[in-house]
KOLDREN-740516 format. One line per 8 residues: number of its first residue (from 1); their letters; for each residue x, y, z of N, C-alpha, C. Coordinates in steps of 0.02 Angstrom, whole numbers, plus 50000, padded with zeros to 5 digits. Layout:
NUM = a = X Y Z X Y Z X Y Z; ...
END
This chain:
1 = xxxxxxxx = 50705 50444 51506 50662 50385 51510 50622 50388 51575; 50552 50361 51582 50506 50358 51630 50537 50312 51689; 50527 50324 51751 50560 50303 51796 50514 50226 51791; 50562 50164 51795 50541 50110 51789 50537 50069 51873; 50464 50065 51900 50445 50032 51918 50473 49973 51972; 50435 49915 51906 50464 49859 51880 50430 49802 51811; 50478 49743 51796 50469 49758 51739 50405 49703 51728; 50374 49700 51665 50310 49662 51655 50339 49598 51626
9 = xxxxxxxx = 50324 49544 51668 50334 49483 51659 50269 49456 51661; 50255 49378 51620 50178 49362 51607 50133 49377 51660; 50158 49339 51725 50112 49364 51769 50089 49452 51793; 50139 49471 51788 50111 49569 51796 50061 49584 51718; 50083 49569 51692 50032 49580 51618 49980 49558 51629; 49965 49485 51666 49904 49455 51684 49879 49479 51720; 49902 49508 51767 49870 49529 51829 49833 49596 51815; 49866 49632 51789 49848 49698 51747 49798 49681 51716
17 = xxxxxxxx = 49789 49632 51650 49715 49630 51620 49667 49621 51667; 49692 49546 51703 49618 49544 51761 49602 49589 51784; 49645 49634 51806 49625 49703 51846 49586 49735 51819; 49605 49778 51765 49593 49832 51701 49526 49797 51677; 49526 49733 51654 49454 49703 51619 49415 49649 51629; 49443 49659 51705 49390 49616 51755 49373 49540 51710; 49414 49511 51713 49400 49441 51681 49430 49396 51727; 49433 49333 51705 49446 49294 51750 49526 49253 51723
25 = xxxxxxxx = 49552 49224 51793 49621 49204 51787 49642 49162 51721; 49600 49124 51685 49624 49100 51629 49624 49134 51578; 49586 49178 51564 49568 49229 51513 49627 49291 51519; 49623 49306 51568 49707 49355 51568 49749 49303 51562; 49760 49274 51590 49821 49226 51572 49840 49220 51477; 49790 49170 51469 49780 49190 51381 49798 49239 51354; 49754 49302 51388 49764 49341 51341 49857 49393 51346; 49878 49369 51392 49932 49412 51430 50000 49372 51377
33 = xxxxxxxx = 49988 49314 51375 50033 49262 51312 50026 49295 51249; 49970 49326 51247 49963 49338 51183 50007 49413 51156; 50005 49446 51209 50022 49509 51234 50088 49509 51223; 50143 49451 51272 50196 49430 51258 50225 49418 51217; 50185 49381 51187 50224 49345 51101 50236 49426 51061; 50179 49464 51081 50192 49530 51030 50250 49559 51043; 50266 49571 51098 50286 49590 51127 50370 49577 51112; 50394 49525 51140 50456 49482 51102 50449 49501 51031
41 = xxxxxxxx = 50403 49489 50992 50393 49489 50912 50438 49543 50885; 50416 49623 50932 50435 49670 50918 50501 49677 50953; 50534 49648 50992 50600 49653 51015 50631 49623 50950; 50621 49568 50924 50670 49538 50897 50654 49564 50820; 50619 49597 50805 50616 49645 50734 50644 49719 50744; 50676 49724 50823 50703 49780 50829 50681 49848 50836; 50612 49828 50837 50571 49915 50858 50562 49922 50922; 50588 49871 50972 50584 49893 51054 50653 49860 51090
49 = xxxxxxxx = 50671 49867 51116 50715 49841 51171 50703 49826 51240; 50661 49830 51242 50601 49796 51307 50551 49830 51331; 50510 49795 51376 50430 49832 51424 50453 49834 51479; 50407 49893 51508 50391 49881 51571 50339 49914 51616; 50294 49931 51663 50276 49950 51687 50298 50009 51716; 50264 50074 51716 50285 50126 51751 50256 50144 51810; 50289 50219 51845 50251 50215 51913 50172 50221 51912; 50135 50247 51869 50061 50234 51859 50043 50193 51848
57 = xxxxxxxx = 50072 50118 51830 50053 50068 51785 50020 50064 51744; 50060 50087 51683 50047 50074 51604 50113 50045 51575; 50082 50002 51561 50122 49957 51512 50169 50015 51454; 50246 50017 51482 50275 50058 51415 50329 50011 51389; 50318 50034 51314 50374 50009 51283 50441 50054 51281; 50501 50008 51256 50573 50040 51263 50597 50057 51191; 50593 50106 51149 50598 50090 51091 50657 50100 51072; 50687 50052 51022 50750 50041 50994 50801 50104 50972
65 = xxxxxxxx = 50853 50105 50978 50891 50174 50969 50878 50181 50879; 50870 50132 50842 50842 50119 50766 50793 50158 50751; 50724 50155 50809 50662 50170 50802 50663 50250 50818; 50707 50262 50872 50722 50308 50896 50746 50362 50821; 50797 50345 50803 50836 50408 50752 50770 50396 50688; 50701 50361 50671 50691 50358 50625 50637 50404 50647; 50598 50406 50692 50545 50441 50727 50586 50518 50719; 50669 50512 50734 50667 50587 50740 50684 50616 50665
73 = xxxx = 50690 50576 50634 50699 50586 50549 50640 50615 50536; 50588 50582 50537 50521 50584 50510 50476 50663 50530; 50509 50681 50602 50496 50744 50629 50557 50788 50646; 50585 50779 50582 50642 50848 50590 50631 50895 50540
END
């Protein structure tokens, strides 16, 4: 696993869009919720087990040990 950082909570997600697409604090904000909800969405359907930021900062996902053996199914 990629050496973790730390992890992306709304505000690091926000901060990241403003950064990355130069918008302004309500608009990352918005859009960083939106980001979130996906985000959770896919935890609790079981294709991730959490985010986080790495040492480059990119947003990575953790993917589920589920997602994991099916990915290696698919390429064995």
């Amino acid at each position: 696993m990629a050496s973790v950082s730390q992890s992306a909570s709304l505000s690091n997600i926000a901060a990241y869009l403003k950064h990355t697409h130069a918008c302004d604090e309500q608009t990352a904000l918005k859009e960083a919720r939106e980001v979130m909800q996906n985000l959770v969405s896919m935890r609790q359907k079981g294709f991730i087990t959490g985010w986080y930021f790495d040492e480059r900062g990119h947003l990575e996902l953790l993917p589920s040990d589920e997602i994991l053996k099916r990915i290696g199914e698919d390429h064995g």
